[in-house]
C-alpha positions, -999 to 999 in steps of 0.1 A, spaced: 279 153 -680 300 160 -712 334 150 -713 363 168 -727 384 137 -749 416 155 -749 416 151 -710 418 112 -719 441 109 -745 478 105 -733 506 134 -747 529 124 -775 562 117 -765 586 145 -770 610 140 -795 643 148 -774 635 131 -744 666 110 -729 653 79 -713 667 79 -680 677 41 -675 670 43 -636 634 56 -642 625 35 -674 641 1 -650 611 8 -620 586 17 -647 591 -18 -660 575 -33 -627 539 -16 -635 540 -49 -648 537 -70 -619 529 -37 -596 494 -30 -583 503 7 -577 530 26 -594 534 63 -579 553 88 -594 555 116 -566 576 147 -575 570 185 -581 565 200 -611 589 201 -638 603 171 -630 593 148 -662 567 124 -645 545 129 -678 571 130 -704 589 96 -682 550 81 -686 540 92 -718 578 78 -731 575 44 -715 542 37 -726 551 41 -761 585 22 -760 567 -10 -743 535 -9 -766 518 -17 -733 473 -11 -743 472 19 -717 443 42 -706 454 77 -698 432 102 -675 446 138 -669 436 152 -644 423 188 -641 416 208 -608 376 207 -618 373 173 -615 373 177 -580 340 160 -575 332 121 -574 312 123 -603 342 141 -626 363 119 -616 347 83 -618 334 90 -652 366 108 -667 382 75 -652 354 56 -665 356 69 -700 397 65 -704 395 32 -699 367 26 -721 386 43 -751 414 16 -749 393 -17 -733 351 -10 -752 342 -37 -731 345 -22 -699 308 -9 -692 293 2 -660 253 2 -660 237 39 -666 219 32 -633 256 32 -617 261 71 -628 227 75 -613 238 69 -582 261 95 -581 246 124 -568 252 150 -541 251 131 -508 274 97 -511 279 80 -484 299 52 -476 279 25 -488 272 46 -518 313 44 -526 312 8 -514 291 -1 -543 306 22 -569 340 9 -563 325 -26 -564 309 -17 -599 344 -8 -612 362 -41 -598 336 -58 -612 335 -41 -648 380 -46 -648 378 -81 -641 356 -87 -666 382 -76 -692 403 -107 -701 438 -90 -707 462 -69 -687 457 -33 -679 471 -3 -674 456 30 -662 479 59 -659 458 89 -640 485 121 -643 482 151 -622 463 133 -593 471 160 -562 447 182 -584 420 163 -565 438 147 -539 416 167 -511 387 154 -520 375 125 -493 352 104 -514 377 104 -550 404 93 -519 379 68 -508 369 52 -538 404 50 -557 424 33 -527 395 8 -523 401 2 -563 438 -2 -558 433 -26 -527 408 -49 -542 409 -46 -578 416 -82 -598 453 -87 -601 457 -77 -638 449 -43 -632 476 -23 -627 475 17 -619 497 42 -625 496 80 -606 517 109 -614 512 136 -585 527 164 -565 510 153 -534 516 120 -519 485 105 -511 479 93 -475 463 58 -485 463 32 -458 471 8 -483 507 16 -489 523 -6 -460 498 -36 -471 510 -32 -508 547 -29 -502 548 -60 -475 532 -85 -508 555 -65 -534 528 -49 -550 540 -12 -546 564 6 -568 571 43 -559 597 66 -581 604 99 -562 616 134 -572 652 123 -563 647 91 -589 636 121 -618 668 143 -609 693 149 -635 731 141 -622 759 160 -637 771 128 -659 731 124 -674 730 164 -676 763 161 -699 747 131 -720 715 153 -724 732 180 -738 760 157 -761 732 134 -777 702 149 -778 710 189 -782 747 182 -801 769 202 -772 798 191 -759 803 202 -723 832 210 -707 827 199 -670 830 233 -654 795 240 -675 783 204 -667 790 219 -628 776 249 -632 743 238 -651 739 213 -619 741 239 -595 720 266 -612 690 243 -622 700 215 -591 687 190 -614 653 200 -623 647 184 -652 621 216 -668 653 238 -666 678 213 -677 661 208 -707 651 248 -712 687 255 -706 695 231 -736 670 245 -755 686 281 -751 722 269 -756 715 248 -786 726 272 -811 751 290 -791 786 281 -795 803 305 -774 807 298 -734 774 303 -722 775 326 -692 759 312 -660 769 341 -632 734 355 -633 713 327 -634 694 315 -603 665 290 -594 649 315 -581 646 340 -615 642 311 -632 611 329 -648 634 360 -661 656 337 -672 622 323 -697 618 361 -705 652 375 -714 667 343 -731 631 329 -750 603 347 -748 616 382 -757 634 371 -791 602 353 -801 578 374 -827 553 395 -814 527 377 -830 539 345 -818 539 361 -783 510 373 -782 495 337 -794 514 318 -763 498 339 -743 460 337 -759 469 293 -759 477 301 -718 440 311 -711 434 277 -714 439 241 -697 436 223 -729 426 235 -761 422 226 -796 424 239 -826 385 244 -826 383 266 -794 414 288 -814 393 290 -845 364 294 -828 379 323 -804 404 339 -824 399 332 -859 417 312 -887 447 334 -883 457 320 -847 450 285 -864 479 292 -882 503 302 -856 496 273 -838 505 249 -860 538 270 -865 544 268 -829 541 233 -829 559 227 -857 589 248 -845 591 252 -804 592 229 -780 562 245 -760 536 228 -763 522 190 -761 500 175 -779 474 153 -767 465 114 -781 444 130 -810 471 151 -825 440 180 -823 444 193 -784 474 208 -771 485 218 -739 514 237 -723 535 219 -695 518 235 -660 553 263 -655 552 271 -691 515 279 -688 519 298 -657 549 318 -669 527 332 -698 496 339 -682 521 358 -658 532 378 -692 498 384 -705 487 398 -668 518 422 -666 511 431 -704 473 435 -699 450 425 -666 416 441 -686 421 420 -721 432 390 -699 398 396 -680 382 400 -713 391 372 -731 385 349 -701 346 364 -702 349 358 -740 356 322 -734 333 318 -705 303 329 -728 314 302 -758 317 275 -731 283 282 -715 272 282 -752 284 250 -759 270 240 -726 307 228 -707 298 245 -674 330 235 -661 349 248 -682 328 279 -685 335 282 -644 370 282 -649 372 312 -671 347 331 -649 366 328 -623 395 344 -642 370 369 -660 380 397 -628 345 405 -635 325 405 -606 288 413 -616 295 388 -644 310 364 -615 275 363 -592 255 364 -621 267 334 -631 272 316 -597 231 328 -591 221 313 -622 244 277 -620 247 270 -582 221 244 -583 242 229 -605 268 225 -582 247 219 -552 237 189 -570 273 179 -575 285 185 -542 306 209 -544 293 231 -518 330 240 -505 342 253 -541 311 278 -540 313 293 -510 349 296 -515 334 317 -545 311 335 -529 329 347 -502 356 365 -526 332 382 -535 333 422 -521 304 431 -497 290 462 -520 284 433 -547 268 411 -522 246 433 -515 230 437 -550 231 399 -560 217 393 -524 206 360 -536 241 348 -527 237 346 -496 207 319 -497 231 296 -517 257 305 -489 234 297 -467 222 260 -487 260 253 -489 262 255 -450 231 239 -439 242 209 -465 276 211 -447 258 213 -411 270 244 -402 233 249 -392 242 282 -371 259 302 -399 231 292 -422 208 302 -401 220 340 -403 227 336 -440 190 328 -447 175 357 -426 200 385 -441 186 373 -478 149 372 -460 161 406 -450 170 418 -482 141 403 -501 119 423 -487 136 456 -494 129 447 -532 94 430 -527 116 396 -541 84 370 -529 104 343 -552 138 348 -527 118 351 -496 103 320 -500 133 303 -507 148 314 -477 121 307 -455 125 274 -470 161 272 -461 152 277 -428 124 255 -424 149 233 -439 172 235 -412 150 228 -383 135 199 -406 172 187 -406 174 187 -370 142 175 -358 127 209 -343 97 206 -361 77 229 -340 100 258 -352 100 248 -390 64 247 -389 60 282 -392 89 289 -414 71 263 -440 37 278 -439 49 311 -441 68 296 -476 38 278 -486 17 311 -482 37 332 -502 46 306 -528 8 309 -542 11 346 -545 42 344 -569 56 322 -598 77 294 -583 90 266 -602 70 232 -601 101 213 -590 105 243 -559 67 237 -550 68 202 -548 98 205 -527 84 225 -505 54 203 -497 78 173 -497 91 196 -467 60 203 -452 51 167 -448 84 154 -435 75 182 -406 39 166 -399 61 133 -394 85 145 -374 59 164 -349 46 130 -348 17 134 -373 29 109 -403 -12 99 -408 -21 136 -412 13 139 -438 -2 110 -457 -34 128 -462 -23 158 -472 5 142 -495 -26 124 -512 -41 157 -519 -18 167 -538 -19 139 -563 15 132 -566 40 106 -572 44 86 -540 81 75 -555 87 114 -538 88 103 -511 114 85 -507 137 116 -510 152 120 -471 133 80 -465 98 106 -459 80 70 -466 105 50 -441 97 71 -417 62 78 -421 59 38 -417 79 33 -389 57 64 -370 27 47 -377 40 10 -366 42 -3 -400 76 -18 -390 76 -43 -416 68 -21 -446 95 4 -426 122 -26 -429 112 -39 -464 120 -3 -478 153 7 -456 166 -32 -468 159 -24 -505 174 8 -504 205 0 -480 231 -4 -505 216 26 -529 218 68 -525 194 82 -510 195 123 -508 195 139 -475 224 151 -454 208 142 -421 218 112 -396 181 104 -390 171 100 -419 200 77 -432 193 44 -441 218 25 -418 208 49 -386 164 39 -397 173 6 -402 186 1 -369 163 18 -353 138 -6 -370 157 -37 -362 159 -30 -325 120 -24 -320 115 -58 -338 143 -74 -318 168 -83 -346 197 -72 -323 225 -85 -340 211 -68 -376 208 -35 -351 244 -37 -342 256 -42 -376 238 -14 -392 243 7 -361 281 -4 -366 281 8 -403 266 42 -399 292 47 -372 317 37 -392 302 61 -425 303 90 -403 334 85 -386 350 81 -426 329 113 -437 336 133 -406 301 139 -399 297 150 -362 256 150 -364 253 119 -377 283 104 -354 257 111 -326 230 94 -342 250 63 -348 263 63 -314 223 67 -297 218 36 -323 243 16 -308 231 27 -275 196 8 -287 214 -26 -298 238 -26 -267 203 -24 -244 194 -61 -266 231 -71 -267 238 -80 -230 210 -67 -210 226 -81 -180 253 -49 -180 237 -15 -192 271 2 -189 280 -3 -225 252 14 -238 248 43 -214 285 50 -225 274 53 -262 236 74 -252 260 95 -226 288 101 -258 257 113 -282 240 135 -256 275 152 -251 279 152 -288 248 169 -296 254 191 -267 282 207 -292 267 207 -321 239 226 -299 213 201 -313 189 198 -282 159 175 -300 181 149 -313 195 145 -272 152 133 -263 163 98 -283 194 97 -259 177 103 -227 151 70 -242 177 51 -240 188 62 -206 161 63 -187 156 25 -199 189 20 -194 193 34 -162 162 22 -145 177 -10 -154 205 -5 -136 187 0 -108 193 40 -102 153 48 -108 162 88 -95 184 88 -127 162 72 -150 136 93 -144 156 126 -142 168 119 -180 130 110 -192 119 142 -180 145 161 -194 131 145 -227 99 154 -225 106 192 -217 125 190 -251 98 170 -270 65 190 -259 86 225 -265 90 210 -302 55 192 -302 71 159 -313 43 137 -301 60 102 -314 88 107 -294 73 119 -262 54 90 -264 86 71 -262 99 88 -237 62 82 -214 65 45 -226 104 44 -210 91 57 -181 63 36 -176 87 7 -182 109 22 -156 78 25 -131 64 -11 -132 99 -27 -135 104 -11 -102 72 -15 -88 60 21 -89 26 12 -94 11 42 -90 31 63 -109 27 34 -135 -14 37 -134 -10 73 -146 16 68 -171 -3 38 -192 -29 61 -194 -9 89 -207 9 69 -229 -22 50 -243 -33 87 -252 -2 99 -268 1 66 -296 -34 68 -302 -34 102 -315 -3 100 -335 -18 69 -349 13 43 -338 -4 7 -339 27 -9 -327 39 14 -297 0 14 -287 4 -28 -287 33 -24 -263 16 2 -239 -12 -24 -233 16 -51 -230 27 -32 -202 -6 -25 -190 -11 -63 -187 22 -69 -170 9 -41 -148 -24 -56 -140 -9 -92 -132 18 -69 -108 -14 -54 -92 -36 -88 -93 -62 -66 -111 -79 -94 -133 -104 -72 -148 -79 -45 -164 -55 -78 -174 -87 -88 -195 -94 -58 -211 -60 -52 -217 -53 -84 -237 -81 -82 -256 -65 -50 -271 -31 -61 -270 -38 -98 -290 -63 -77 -313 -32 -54 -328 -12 -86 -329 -30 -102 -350 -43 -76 -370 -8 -58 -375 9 -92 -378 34 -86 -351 38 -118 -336 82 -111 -333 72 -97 -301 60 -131 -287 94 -145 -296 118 -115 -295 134 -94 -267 123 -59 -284 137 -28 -279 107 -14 -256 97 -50 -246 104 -68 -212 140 -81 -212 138 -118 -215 114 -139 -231 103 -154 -197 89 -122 -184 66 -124 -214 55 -156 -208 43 -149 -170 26 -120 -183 6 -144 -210 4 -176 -187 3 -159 -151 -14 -187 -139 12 -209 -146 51 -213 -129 75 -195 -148 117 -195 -140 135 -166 -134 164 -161 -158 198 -165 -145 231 -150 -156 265 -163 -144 298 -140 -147 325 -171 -149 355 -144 -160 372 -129 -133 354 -131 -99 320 -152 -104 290 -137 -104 256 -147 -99 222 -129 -113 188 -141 -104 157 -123 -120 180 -94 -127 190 -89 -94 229 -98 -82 227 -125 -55 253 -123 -26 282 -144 -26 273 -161 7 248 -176 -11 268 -203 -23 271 -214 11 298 -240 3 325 -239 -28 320 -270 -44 287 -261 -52 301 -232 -75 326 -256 -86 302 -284 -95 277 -254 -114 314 -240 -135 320 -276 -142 282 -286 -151 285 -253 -175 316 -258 -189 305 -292 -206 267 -279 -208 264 -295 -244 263 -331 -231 253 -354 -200 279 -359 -171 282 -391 -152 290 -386 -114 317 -407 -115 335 -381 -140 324 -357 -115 333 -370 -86 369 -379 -101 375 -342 -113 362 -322 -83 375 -347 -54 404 -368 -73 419 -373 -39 389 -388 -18 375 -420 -9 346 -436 -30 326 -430 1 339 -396 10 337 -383 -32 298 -395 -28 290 -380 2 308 -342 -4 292 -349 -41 261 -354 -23 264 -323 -4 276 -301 -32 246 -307 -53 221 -301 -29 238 -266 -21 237 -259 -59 201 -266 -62 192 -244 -31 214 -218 -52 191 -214 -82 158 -225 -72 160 -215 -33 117 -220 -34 122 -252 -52 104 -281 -32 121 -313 -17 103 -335 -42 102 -311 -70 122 -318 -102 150 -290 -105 142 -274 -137 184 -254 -141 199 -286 -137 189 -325 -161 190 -355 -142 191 -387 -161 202 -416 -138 234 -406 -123 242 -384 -153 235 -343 -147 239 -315 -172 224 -280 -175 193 -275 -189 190 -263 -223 175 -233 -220 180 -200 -231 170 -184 -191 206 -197 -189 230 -168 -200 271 -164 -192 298 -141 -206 314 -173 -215 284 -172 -244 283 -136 -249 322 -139 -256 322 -167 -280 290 -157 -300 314 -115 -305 335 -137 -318 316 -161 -343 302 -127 -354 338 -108 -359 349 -135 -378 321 -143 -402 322 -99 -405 343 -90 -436 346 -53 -431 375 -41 -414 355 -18 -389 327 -40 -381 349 -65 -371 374 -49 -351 339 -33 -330 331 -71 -324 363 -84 -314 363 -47 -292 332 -66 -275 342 -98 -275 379 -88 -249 357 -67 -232 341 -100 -215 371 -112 -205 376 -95 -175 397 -124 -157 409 -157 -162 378 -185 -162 373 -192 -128 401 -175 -117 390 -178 -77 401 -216 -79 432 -218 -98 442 -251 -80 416 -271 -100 432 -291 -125 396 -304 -146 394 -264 -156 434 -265 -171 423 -266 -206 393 -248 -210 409 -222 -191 438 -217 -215 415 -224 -245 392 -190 -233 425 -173 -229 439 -183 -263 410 -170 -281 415 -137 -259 444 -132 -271 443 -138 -305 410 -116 -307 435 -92 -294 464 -97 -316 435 -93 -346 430 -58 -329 462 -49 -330 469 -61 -369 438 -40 -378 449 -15 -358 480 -19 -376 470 -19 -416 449 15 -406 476 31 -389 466 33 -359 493 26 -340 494 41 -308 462 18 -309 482 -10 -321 511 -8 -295 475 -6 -263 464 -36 -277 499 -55 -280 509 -48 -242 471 -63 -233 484 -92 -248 517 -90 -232 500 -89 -198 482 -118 -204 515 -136 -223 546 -120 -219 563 -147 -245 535 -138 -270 562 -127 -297 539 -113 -323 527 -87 -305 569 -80 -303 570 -80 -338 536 -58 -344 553 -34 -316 587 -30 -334 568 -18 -367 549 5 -353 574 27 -331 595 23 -367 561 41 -382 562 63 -352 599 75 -358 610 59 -327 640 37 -335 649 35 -299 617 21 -285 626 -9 -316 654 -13 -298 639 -18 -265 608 -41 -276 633 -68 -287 660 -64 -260 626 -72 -240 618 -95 -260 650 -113 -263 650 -116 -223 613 -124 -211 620 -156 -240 657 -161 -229 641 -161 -183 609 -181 -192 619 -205 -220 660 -207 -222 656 -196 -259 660 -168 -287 633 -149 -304 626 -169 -337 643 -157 -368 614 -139 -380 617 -117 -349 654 -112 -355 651 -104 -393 625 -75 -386 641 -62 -357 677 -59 -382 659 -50 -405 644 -16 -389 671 -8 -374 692 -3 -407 661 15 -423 
């Protein structure tokens, strides 16, 4: 993009400028200052205060002004890019970093952008200082939010910015800045003038002497404001009679402009102001070039002799301070709306000329030319689809009048683009079929197509296939009867084979893309080749490509074809579960960030998938996230996307044990995926239920399903879902005894193995696989003994599971047995002697008594988990070794004790903020009691007991400190009374609870956390809250 310089070059300071010693003194601590805000309406000297200091200290500065059409991340990083670069020429970004900045950023996209910038600063070996001016301008923008306060929280430490706005910024960095002293913020009340600086002002710097009654009288007229303090001066510099103030008010501020300097000025001179106004910045090029040598002149005169205008860096652009600029163009409209009009078209044709389409926009926008308007918006709106900036042209469009509309009825396809890019699927939708409409009433093939494509494109975007079908052949038709653009017409097929995937066809879109003879590099626009793979089984190619291009843009505005969602779709049909969760996790957190409601769904179904792997011993977790989606897509009225939900509940359901459920929501998917002819995901949905039919031994409804599913993943070509069908044929056949279909059935099953290399499904719980390994291995060794796998709830109330089923508690018969299984699994990692037993669960008996009841106790346990278990037969749960016992090693042993610790080791080694807080989430969630809580008396459990509980609750308190530093604090203050449940003298969650009802405005509930404080430590302990308590408690209550 070109770049206009004088929008980087910092304004000279003005020449009578008083240094205001309060201002200039927290200036000074840019120095040591991350962030230095200046925050104040206009008028108020934050430029002239910058541009002042700055040339005082000598300090090497960058300067970036911002403009309202840099309101796009691409603007904005590279104007910000190249003001750096004009002070530091070492700071250098790679071209392929601009590259990625294209229309559909997502998080990741802006993680790595801002990474490229920290990287690029710390590279430059001096101190630095970036001033950005006129920051509110694009302060609504999400992404330029994003990006800048991820620069200003991890940039190195020599880098220090500077911000002049109107608009405070809402970054969640603030409080972390301020609490390390890194945060320096000058207000509008900081830039106000006081009588005694207003009388110094006018003595030193304008050579008046005033008496105090004017001093008084200039305070209350102007209240300060620094642009009318010094315009006053201005005025009453060579007046040396008493300057009458009756009439003048804030409010006529602008008459006062008129009456006392505008109308005493030349006409000429005038009428020149008011040409300069038409512009943001300007040079004395665009003057020359616009309104001859003449003008040229009069600037320079202007310069020389008002104090109207600022110069830029270069001493060659000018521009007028923002109220000074809109009191003219207020002039030149009152004088003349038509040549205003006019000369804005005039400069709109010299900027299109010289190719600055921004700039060009700006003035068309003023040209009050509306023809001229949607011509121009027709011809340029790619442009600024490409950019983004969907919201700033339909802002356009609409202001445009309905009788104009309806001659440039191309409009309302780019309306309707705009809002199918935006998801508003529904409003695009009619915006695509009035264009069709009006297309046809001028035989306009070139605009019918496009529309038709629109629409295709939004059923494309939303998995209906069946529906965009038509819609694209109906395009494809009609573009071989007119001239369409070779980048349209490759598009369009692109489109057309995305459909054949998504109806389930990706072999038949692989032939028909090879037809064509094009690039295959094409395909990766909206992942087409990701997909395609991962349809046809090729789940290793499918991962290979999402990896490479996880951390890279990708184009495409649609959840299912993101990278994160694909990838963790991919990782949890290979049984990667943790890698599911994270990326699941990530495109959670991306949408939630973006505000993207579609692809929040998608990301919750995803998390659905890895929760299924996660803790398949509780299914409750992940029915919440498929139930949240399905109610989610419900809204956006998004029926296809819900078949992927009801996947994951009939699996989930079924293995809950409520097979009417499980079924219900499979058929429910199948009425949606045969109305759509999506045969890849029906086939899903037939594999789900035949997992649900042999799990439950439905073996006649299983027969018939296998056979339908066999069917459905052999015509859509899916090596890999076809391998697990005949998995589940085999498991089937052993079910039934049938040794003849178990032959056959292997046979196919080992031959795609081997030929497809997919031998992570021998040593992986998959997503459409059985749910633990062992249930593989009796299905490939039936012959042979296999152990059930057992799961044991030791939080709260114990719990035992056997082969997925919940045993009563009366089958512990006695309760040392459960005592002697806690204690084995407690110190599972090593070999217990039965005199340490003995001595820990009967410290009070007899030699012979502690023997005997151990004895006893043992024999119970072993009836408990292997009740068919032989008298002679080895136990296999349970590791003898002389008189020395431990559990067996083996991962059919499973706990929440494990399941806790490992959420844990995962939050912790998990540097982003979300991620981790979604693990640690997980992680409390296990901890639904204290360990072993049903025997409280037993003194050998003390410290591993408290130990679980410490890590509880400092998993907790993390939850509440990064609830805290996002400002979440009604979050916060939940998770610091959990911990106060748990341990009522916990006194940081006192101290996290007094800062946030300070944040919430709530002085009194301050008050009340450390009087509670003060008296649960003063009953339990006989002592005061530590100093660090007191200090913040006195502290917020004198804020």
């Amino acid at each position: 993009m070109d770049i206009i310089y004088s929008k980087i070059m910092a304004p000279n300071p003005a020449s009578q400028y008083m240094r205001k010693s309060s201002i200039m003194k927290k200036l000074k601590k840019c120095r040591i200052s991350a962030l230095t805000l200046l925050h104040g309406g206009p008028g108020f000297g934050k430029t002239s205060s910058l541009a002042q200091f700055f040339a005082d200290e000598g300090l090497p500065f960058s300067w970036y002004q911002v403009t309202e059409n840099d309101d796009g991340i691409l603007p904005f990083l590279k104007y910000l890019y190249e003001s750096i670069k004009v002070v530091h020429k070492e700071f250098d970004l790679l071209d392929s970093a601009w590259d990625q900045i294209t229309t559909f950023l997502k998080i990741e996209d802006l993680n790595t952008l801002f990474t490229l910038f920290c990287n690029a600063l710390s590279r430059i070996p001096r101190e630095i200082y970036i001033v950005i001016d006129d920051f509110h301008l694009v302060n609504h923008v999400f992404q330029i939010n994003y990006v800048f306060e991820q620069l200003v929280k991890f940039a190195p430490s020599h880098v220090h910015f500077i911000v002049a706005t109107r608009i405070q910024p809402t970054w969640g960095c603030f409080h972390q800045l301020k609490s390390k002293r890194l945060l320096t913020v000058i207000t509008e009340e900081d830039f106000v003038f006081t009588p005694d600086e207003i009388g110094i002002l006018f003595e030193d710097y304008y050579e008046r002497l005033l008496q105090e009654d004017e001093i008084k009288q200039i305070y209350e007229v102007t209240e300060g404001w620094a642009m009318a303090v010094v315009l006053l001066a201005m005025q009453m510099e060579s007046e040396r009679y008493p300057f009458d103030f009756s009439k003048i008010t804030l409010q006529d501020f602008n008459d006062y402009l008129y009456y006392e300097l505008f109308q005493h000025l030349e006409p000429v001179i005038q009428q020149a102001l008011m040409n300069f106004s038409l512009f943001d910045t300007f040079s004395e090029e665009i003057i020359h070039d616009l309104f001859g040598t003449k003008e040229v002149e009069r600037l320079e005169y202007i310069y020389r002799h008002h104090a109207f205008i600022q110069t830029l860096g270069n001493q060659k652009d000018y521009r007028f301070h923002s109220l000074m600029k809109q009191f003219l163009m207020q002039q030149y409209m009152k004088q003349s709306p038509q040549v205003v009009a006019e000369q804005h078209k005039k400069a709109a044709i010299y900027f299109i000329e010289k190719k600055d389409i921004i700039q060009a926009f700006y003035h068309i926008s003023h040209a009050d030319d509306e023809r001229f308007i949607c011509e121009m918006l027709i011809h340029y709106a790619d442009y600024f689809m490409q950019t983004g900036r969907y919201k700033w042209l339909l802002e356009k469009i609409k202001k445009c009048s309905p009788s104009i509309r309806e001659e440039y009825y191309p409009l309302y396809y780019i309306e309707g683009e705009c809002l199918r890019l935006s998801a508003f699927y529904r409003k695009a939708q009619i915006c695509f079929e009035m264009c069709v409409e009006k297309a046809k009433q001028r035989d306009d093939l070139l605009t019918i197509v496009r529309s038709k494509a629109g629409l295709a494109r939004i059923y494309v975007d939303t998995l209906q296939p069946s529906i965009a079908k038509g819609y694209l052949q109906e395009a494809l038709q009609l573009a071989n009867q007119c001239q369409i653009p070779k980048q349209e017409f490759i598009h369009l097929n692109l489109q057309y084979v995305e459909n054949l995937v998504n109806i389930g066809q990706a072999f038949n879109g692989i032939m028909y893309w090879e037809q064509l003879h094009l690039n295959n590099e094409l395909l990766q626009e909206g992942n087409i080749d990701i997909r395609m793979h991962l349809r046809q089984g090729a789940l290793q190619k499918a991962r290979a490509l999402a990896e490479s291009r996880l951390f890279t843009q990708q184009t495409g505005t649609s959840a299912h074809r993101e990278t994160d969602a694909l990838l963790s779709l991919i990782y949890a049909m290979m049984g990667n579960r943790v890698r599911a969760k994270e990326t699941a996790f990530r495109g959670l957190q991306n949408s939630i960030t973006s505000r993207e409601a579609f692809n929040i769904a998608v990301a919750n179904i995803r998390n659905g998938h890895a929760e299924l792997l996660l803790n398949p011993y509780d299914p409750a977790e992940a029915i919440h996230y498929y139930e949240l989606a399905a109610k989610q897509m419900e809204q956006l009225q998004v029926k296809r996307i819900k078949a992927e939900c009801y996947v994951g509940l009939a699996l989930a359901y079924g293995r809950q044990g409520d097979v009417t459920l499980a079924k219900r929501y499979a058929m429910q998917g199948l009425a949606a995926t045969e109305k759509v002819e999506d045969r890849w995901v029906t086939g899903l949905l037939k594999l789900a239920l035949l997992i649900l039919y042999v799990e439950n031994e439905m073996y006649e409804d299983a027969v018939q399903m296998a056979a339908e599913t066999v069917k459905n993943f052999e015509e859509v070509k899916d090596s890999y879902c076809l391998m697990v069908t005949y998995f589940w044929h085999m498991v089937l056949s052993v079910k039934k005894n049938d040794q003849s279909s178990y032959v056959q059935f292997r046979s196919l099953f080992e031959q795609l193995l081997e030929k497809h290399g997919y031998d992570f499904f021998l040593t992986k719980v998959t997503l459409f696989g059985p749910r633990d390994l062992m249930q593989k291995q009796q299905v490939l060794a039936p012959h042979e003994e296999n152990k059930p796998a057992i799961y044991i709830r030791f939080f709260g109330p114990m719990l035992l599971m056997r082969d997925w089923q919940v045993e009563h508690e009366k089958v512990w018969q006695r309760g040392k047995a459960k005592e002697l299984f806690t204690y084995l699994y407690i110190n599972r990692s090593r070999f217990c002697a039965k005199e340490e037993i003995m001595a820990a669960l009967f410290p009070t008996s007899t030699e012979e008594v502690a023997i005997r009841d151990f004895k006893v106790a043992y024999n119970a346990l072993l009836k408990v988990l292997e009740p068919g278990r032989s008298a002679r037969e080895e136990p296999f749960y349970i590791e003898r070794k002389q008189n020395m016992y431990r559990i067996h090693q083996s991962p059919l042993i499973l706990s929440d004790i494990a399941y806790f610790e490992q959420l844990l080791e995962l939050a912790k080694r998990d540097a982003e903020p979300f991620q981790q807080k979604q693990w640690l989430r997980k992680a409390v969630a296990q901890y639904t009691g204290d360990l072993y809580e049903e025997n409280m008396q037993a003194d050998w459990i003390e410290h591993e007991r408290n130990r679980m509980k410490t890590l509880y609750l400092k998993a907790m308190q993390q939850i509440a400190m990064l609830s805290y530093d996002e400002q979440q604090y009604e979050e916060c203050l939940l998770a610091c009374e959990a911990i106060l449940q748990k341990d009522p003298t916990w006194e940081e969650a006192y101290r996290l609870m007094m800062w946030c009802h300070f944040y919430l405005e709530n002085k009194v509930e301050v008050q009340k956390t450390y009087d509670r404080c003060e008296k649960i430590l003063a009953q339990e302990y006989d002592i005061e809250p530590m100093h660090m308590t007191t200090e913040i408690f006195e502290k917020l209550i004198k804020m």
